[in-house]
Structure formats: C-alpha cells, structure tokens
C-alpha positions as YAML, in Angstrom:
chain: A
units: angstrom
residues:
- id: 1
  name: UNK
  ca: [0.00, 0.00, 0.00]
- id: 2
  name: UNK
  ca: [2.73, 2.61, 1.24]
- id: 3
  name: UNK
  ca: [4.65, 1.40, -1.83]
- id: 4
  name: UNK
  ca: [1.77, 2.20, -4.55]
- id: 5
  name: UNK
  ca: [0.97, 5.66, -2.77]
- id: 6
  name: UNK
  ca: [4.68, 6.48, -3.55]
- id: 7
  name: UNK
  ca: [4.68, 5.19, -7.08]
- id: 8
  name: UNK
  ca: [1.94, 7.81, -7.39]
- id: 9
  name: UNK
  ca: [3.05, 10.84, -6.24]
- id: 10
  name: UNK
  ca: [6.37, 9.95, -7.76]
- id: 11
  name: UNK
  ca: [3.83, 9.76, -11.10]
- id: 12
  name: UNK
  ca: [2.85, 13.09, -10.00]
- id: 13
  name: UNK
  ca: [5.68, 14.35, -9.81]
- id: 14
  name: UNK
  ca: [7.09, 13.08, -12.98]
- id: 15
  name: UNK
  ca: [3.88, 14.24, -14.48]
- id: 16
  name: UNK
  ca: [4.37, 17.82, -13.24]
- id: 17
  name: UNK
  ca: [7.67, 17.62, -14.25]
- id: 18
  name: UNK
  ca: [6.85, 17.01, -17.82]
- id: 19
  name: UNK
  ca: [3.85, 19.79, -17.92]
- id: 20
  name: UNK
  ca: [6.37, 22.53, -16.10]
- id: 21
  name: UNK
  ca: [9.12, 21.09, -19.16]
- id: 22
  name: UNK
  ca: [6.53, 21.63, -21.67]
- id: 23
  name: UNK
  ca: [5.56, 25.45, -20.54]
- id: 24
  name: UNK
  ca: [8.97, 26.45, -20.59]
- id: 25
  name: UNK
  ca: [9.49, 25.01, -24.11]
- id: 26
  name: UNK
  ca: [6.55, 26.81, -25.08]
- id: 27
  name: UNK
  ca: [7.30, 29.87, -23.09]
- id: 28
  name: UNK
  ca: [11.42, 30.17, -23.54]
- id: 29
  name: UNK
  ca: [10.87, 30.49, -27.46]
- id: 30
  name: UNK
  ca: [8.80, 32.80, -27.41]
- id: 31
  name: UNK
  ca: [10.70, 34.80, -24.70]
- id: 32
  name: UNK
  ca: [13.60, 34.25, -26.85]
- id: 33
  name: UNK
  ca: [12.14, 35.24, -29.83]
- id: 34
  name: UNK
  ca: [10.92, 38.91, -27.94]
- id: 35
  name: UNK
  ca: [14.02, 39.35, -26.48]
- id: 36
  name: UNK
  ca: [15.96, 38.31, -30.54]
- id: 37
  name: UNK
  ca: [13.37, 41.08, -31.40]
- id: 38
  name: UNK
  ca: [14.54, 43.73, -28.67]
- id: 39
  name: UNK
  ca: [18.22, 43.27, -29.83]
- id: 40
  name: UNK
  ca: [17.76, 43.60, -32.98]
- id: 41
  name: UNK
  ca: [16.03, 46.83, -32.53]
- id: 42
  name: UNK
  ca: [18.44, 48.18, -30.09]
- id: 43
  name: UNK
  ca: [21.02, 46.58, -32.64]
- id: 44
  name: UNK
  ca: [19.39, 49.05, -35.81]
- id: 45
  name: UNK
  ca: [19.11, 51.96, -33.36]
- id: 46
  name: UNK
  ca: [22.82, 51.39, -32.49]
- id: 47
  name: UNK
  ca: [23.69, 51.32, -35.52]
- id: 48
  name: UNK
  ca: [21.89, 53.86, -37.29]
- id: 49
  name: UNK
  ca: [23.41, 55.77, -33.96]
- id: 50
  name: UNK
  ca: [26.94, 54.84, -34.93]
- id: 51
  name: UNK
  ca: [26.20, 55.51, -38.81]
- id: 52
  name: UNK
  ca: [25.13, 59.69, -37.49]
- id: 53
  name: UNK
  ca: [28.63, 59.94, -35.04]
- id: 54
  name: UNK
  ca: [30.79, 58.57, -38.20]
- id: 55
  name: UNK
  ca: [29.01, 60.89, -40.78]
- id: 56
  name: UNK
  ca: [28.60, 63.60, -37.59]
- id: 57
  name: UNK
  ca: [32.86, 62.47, -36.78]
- id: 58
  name: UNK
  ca: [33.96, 62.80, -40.52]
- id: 59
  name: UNK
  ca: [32.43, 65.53, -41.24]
- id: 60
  name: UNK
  ca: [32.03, 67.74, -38.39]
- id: 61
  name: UNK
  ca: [34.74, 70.94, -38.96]
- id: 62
  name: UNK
  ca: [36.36, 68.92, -41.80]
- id: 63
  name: UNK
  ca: [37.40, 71.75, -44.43]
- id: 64
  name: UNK
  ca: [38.91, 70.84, -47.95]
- id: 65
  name: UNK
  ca: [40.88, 73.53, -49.94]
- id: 66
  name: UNK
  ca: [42.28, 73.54, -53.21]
- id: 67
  name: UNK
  ca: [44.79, 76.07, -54.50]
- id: 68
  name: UNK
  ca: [47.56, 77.62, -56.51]
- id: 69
  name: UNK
  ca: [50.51, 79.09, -55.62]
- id: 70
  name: UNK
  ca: [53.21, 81.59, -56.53]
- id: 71
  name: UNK
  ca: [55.77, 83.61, -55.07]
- id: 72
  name: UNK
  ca: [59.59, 83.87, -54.10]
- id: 73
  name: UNK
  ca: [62.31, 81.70, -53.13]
- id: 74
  name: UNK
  ca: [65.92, 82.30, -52.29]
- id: 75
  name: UNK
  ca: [67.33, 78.45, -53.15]
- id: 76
  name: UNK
  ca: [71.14, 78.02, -52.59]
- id: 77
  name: UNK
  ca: [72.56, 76.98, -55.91]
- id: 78
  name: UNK
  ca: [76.02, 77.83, -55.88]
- id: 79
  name: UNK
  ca: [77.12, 74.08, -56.23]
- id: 80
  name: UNK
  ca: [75.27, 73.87, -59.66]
- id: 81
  name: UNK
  ca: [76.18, 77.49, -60.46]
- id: 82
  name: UNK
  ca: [79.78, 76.85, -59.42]
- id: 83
  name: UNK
  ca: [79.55, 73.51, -62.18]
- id: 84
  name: UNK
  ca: [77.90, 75.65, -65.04]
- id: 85
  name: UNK
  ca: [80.18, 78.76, -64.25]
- id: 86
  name: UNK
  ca: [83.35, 76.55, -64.73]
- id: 87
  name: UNK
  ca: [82.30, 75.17, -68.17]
- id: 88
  name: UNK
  ca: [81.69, 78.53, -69.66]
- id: 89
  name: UNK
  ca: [77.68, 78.62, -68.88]
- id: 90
  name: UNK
  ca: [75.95, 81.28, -67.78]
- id: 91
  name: UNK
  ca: [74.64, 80.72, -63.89]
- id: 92
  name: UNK
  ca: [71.04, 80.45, -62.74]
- id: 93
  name: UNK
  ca: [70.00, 83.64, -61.31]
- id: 94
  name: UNK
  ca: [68.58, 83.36, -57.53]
- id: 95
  name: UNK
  ca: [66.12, 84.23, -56.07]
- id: 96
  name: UNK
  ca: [63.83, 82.05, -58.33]
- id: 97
  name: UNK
  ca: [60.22, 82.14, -58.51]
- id: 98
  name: UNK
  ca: [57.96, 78.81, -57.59]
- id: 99
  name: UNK
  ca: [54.29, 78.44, -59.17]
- id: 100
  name: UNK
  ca: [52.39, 75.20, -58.16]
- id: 101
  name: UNK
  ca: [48.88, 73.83, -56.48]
- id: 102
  name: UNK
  ca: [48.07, 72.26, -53.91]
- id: 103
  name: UNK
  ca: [45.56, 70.92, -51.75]
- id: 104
  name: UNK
  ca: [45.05, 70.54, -47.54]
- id: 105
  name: UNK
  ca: [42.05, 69.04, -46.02]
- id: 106
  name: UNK
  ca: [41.36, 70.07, -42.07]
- id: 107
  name: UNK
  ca: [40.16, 67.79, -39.69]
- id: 108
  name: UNK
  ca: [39.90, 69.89, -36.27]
- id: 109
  name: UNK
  ca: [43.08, 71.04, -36.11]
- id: 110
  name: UNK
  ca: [44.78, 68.75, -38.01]
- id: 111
  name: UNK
  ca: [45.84, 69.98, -41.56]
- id: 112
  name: UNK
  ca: [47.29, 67.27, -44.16]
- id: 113
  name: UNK
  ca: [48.15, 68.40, -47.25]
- id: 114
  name: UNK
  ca: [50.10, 67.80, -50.57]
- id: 115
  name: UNK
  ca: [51.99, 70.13, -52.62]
- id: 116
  name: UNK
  ca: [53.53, 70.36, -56.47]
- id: 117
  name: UNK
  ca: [56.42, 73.23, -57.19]
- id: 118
  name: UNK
  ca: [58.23, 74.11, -59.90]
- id: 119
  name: UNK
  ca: [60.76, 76.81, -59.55]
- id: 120
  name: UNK
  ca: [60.63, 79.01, -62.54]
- id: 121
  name: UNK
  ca: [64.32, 80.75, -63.33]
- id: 122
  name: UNK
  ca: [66.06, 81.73, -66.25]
- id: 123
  name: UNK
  ca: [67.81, 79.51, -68.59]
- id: 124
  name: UNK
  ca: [71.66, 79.26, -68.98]
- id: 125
  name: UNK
  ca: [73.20, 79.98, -72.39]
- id: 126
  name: UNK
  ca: [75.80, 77.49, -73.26]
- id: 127
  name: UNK
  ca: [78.93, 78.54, -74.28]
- id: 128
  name: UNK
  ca: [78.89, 77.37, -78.26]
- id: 129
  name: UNK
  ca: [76.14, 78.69, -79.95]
- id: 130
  name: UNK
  ca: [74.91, 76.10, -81.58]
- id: 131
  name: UNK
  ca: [73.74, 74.70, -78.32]
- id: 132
  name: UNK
  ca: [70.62, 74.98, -76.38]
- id: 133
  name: UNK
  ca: [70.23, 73.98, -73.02]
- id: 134
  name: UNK
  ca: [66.85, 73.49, -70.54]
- id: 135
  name: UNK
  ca: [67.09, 73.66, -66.51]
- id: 136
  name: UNK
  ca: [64.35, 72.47, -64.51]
- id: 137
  name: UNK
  ca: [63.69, 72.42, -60.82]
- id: 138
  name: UNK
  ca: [60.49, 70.64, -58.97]
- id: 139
  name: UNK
  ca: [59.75, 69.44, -55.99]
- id: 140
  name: UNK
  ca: [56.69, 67.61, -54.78]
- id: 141
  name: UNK
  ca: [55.64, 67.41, -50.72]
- id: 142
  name: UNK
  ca: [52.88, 65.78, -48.39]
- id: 143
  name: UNK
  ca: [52.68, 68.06, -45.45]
- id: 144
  name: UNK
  ca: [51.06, 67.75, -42.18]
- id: 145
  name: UNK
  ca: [50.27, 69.68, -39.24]
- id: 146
  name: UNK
  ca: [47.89, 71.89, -37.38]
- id: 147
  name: UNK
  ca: [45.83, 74.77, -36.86]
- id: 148
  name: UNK
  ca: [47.10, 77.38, -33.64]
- id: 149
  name: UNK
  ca: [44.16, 79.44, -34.36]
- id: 150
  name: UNK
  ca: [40.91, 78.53, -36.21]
- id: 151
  name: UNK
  ca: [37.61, 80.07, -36.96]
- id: 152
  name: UNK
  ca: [35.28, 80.34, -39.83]
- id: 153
  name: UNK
  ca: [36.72, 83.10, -41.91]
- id: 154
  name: UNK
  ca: [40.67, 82.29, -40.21]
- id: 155
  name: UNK
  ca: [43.45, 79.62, -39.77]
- id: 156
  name: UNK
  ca: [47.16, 80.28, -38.32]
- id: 157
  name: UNK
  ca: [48.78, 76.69, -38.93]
- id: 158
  name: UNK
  ca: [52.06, 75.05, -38.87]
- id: 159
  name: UNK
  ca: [53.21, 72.41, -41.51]
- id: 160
  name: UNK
  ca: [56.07, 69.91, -41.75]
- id: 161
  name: UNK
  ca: [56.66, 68.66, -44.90]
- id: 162
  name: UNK
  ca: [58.65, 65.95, -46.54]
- id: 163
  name: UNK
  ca: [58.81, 65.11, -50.38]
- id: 164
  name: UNK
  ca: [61.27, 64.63, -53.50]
- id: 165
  name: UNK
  ca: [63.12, 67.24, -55.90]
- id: 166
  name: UNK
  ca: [63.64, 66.86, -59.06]
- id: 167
  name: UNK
  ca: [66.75, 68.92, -61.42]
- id: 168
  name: UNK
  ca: [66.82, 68.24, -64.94]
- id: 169
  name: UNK
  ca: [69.71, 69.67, -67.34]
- id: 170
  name: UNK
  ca: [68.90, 69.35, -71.49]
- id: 171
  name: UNK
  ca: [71.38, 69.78, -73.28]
- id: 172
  name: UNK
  ca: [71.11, 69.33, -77.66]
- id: 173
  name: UNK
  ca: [72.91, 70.58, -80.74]
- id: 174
  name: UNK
  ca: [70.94, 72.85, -82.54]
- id: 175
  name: UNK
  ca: [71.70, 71.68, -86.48]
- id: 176
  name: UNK
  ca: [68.75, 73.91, -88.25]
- id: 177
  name: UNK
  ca: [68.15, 70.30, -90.29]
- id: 178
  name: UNK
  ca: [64.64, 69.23, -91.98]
- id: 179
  name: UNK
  ca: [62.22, 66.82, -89.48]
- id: 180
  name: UNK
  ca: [63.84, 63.84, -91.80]
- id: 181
  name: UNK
  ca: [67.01, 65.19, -91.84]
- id: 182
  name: UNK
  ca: [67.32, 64.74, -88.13]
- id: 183
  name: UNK
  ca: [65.86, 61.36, -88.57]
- id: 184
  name: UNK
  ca: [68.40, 59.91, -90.93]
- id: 185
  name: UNK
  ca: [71.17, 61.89, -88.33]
- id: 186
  name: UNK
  ca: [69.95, 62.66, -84.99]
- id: 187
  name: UNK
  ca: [72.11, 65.45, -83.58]
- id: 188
  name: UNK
  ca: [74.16, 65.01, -80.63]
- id: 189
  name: UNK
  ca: [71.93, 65.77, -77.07]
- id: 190
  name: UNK
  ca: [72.09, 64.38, -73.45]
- id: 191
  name: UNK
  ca: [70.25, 64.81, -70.37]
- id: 192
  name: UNK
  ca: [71.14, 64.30, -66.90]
- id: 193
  name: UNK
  ca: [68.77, 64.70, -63.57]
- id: 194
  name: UNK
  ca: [68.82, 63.75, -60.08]
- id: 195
  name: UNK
  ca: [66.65, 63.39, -57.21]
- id: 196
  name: UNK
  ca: [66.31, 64.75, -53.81]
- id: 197
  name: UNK
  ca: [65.00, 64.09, -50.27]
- id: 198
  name: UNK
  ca: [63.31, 67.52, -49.31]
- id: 199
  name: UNK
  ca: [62.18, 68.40, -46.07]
- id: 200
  name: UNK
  ca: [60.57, 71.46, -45.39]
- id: 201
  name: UNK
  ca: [59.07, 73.70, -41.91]
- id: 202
  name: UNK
  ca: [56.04, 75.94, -43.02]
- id: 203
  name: UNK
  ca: [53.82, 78.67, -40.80]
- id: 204
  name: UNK
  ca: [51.35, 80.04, -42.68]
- id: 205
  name: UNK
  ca: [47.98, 81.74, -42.91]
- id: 206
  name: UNK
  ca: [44.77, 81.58, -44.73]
- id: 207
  name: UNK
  ca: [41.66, 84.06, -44.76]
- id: 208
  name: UNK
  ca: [38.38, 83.02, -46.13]
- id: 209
  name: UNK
  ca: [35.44, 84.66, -47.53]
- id: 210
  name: UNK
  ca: [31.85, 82.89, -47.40]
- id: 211
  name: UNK
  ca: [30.69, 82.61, -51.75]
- id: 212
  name: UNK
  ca: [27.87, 79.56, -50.95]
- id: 213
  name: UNK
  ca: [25.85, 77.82, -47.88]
- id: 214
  name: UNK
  ca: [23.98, 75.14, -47.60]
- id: 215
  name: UNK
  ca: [22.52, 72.41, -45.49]
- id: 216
  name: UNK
  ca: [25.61, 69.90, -45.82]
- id: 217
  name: UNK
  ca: [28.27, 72.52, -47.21]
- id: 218
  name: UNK
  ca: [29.64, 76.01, -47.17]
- id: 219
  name: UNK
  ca: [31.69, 77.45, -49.97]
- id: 220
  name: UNK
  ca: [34.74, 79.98, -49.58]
- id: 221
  name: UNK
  ca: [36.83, 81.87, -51.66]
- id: 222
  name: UNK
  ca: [40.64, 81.57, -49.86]
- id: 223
  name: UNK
  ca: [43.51, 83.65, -49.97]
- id: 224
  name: UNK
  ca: [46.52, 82.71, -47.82]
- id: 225
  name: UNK
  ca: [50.22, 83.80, -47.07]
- id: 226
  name: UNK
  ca: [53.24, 81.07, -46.53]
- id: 227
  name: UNK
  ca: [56.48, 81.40, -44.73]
- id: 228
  name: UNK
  ca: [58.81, 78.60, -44.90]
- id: 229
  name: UNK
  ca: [62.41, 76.85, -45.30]
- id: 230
  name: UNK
  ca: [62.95, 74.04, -47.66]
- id: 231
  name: UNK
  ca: [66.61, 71.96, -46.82]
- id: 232
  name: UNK
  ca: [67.98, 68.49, -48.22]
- id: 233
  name: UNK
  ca: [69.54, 66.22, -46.38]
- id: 234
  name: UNK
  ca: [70.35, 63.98, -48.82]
- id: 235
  name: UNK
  ca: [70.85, 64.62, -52.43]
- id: 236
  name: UNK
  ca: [70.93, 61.39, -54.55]
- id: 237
  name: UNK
  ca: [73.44, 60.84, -57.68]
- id: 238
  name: UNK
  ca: [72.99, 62.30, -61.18]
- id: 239
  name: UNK
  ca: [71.82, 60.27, -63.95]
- id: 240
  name: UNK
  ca: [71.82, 60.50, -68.12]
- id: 241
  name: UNK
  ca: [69.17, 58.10, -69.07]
- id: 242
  name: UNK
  ca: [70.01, 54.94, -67.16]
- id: 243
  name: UNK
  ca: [73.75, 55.41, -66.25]
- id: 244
  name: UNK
  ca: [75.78, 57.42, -63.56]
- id: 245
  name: UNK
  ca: [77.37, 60.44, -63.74]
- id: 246
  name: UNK
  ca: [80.38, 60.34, -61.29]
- id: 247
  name: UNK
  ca: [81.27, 64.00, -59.09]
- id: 248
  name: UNK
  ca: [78.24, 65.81, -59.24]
- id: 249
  name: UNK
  ca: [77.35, 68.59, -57.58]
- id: 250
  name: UNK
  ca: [75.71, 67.12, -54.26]
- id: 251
  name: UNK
  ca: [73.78, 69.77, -52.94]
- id: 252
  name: UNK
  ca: [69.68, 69.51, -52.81]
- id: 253
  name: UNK
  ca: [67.00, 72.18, -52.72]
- id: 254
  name: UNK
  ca: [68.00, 74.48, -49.32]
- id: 255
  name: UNK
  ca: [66.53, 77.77, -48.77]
- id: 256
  name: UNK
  ca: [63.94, 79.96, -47.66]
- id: 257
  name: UNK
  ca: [60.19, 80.97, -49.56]
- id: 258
  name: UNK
  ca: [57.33, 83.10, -49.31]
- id: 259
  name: UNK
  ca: [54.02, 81.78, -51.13]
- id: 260
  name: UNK
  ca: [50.55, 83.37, -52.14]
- id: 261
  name: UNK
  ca: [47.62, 80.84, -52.18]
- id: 262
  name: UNK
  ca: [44.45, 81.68, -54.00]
- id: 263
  name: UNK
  ca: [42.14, 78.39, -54.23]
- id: 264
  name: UNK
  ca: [38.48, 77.27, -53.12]
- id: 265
  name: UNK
  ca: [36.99, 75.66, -49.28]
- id: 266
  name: UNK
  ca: [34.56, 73.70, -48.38]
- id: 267
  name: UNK
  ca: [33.33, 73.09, -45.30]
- id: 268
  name: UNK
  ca: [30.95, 70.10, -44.86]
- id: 269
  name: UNK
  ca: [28.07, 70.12, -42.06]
- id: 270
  name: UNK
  ca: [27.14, 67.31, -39.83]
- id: 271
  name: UNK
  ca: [24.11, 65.66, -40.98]
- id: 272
  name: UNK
  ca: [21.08, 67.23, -39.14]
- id: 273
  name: UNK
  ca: [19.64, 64.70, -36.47]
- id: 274
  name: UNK
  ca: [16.29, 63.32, -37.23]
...
C-alpha cells in the first residue's frame, strides 16, 4: 500500500515535471524570440546611432581647400652654379620664382596636405652657340600639421613637410636640319637629372570669404600667405638616361620661400539629427 501511494506521487511528480518542461518550451521560445526582437532593434538603433557619429565624426569641422601658388624663393645653388660657371655657362640667377597647387584638407586642427612646385628661373646659355640647353627644378611634398588658431573666416597653422626634388639639365645641338634630316642623323643631345629628399618647416595663414551655404556645405573663396624653409639632407646621384654620372654637384633644394595661395573651401556640415 505505502509502496503504490509512492509510485503515485512519484507519477505526479514526474507528471508535473513534464507539464512545467513543456511550458517552458513553449514559453522560452517565445521569450527568446521577444528578447531576438529587442536586440535587434536596439542593434538598428545602435547602428543607425553609430552611422550619425561617423558621418557627424567625418564631417564635423572637416574643411577641404584647393589652390595655386606663386611667389619667391631664395634656393642656394652655388654648387650647380659653381659647375655651369666653370664650363663657360651662364649661372642660374637666384632668387627664383615657384608656381604650383596644392591641396590641404582640415580635420579639427589637423591639416594634411600635398603640394607640387616648380621653380621658374632663367635659362643658362651654353657657351657654343649652336647649343641649347633646358634647366628644370620641382619638388613635390605631403605636409602635415595643425591649426594654432581657427575660426570660420581664419586659420594660423604650422606644416612639416617631406617630399622629392627633381633637377633636370637638357642639353642638344641645334643643327637647323629638316624633321627627316634629323631622322636619318639625330644630332648630338644628353640629359642628366637627379633626385632629392626635401624636407621642409612651413607657418602660414589663410583668410576666407563665405561665396555659398547650404545644409551639408559652405563654400569659400581663400587667400593665404606662406612662410617657410625648404633643406635636403640627402641629395641622390645624377643620372643621363640609365647610367651614372660620377662627381656631381651634391647639394639639394635648401633655402627659404614666401608663397601666395588663392584656391576654393569647403566646409561640410554634420548631418542634421532626425
């Protein structure tokens, strides 16, 4: 007797058992699937969230400007003067003047840039008439650094820059032949060029004037004013075509410049909040 009431309430409990097992299957998937459902809400609303702070973080302050530039530069090129004043050419004439463009984009303070040179000078005459002779000077930089003072219609930065230079010499026989002539005899020419490491240290300042606004950008006409130094510590070896030339004059681009920049901002808005 004692042992068939405790076979039941064991069944009983067994029983229960199984009906409290079945209500949580039936209950946890649904619970599941709600709380699946919450986090994937609070997943889109996160992310939608971290979709505004990148677009509001990439574009918030963030100020592109493209520009040219011209002005004056007092490069140090007595070692290539010294070379061309020895053979009998004339010397290139300092201070020179560099033209170029460039661009910067502003990020808070931080400014990151690139810039393109060429130094425009006079040309050396060769001694013998009956040669002409080309001498070019570029230099290419990316630059980085920051804003000291910023508003709207200011900046007062500070840029370090490091790039390449480039010197080219041309040198060809002027023969006064016919376009076949010179292809049945080419005339006698050579070139030689070499490359640079070029560092520079910039402070500079631009002032802008509102053209354009809308809702994601405002438009500015810039004008700025550069102060700088340009130096090479390391100057590599000449070349004509593919071969060395041996004892050339080592020295880089060194010297100080002054730039105008004329170009076109714009400053992107945050995206407003919905």
């Amino acid at each position: 007797m004692y042992q068939t009431k405790r076979s039941q309430v064991m069944l009983q409990l067994a029983f229960a058992v199984l009906i409290l097992f079945a209500g949580l299957m039936v209950a946890l998937p649904a619970e599941a699937r709600k709380t699946t459902l919450e986090k994937k809400q609070k997943g889109s609303t996160a992310a939608a969230t971290t979709e505004e702070n990148r677009q509001h973080h990439w574009r918030y302050k963030a100020l592109s400007t493209m520009y040219i530039q011209g002005g004056v530069a007092d490069i140090d090129l007595d070692a290539l003067n010294g070379r061309l004043n020895r053979s009998g050419y004339d010397t290139i004439e300092s201070p020179v003047v560099p033209i170029g463009f460039g661009f910067t984009h502003r990020f808070k303070r931080a400014v990151a840039g690139l810039d393109w040179v060429f130094l425009m000078h006079n040309t050396p005459t060769p001694p013998d008439d009956n040669l002409r002779m080309d001498v070019r000077n570029w230099y290419w930089q990316v630059t980085y650094g920051a804003d000291v003072v910023r508003t709207d219609a200011f900046s007062l930065y500070a840029l370090a820059g490091a790039g390449l230079g480039h010197t080219g010499i041309w040198i060809a026989e002027e023969t006064g032949d016919s376009f076949n002539g010179v292809l049945r005899e080419p005339a006698r020419s050579t070139s030689m060029t070499q490359t640079s490491l070029v560092l520079s240290a910039t402070v500079g300042a631009d002032y802008r004037i509102e053209t354009r606004k809308t809702d994601r950008k405002t438009s500015y006409f810039t004008i700025g004013l550069r102060g700088g130094y340009l130096f090479s510590p390391y100057a590599g070896a000449w070349h004509m075509y593919a071969a060395d030339v041996r004892n050339g004059p080592e020295r880089g681009f060194n010297g100080p410049s002054a730039l105008l920049t004329i170009g076109w901002s714009t400053k992107r808005h945050p995206p407003k909040s919905r």
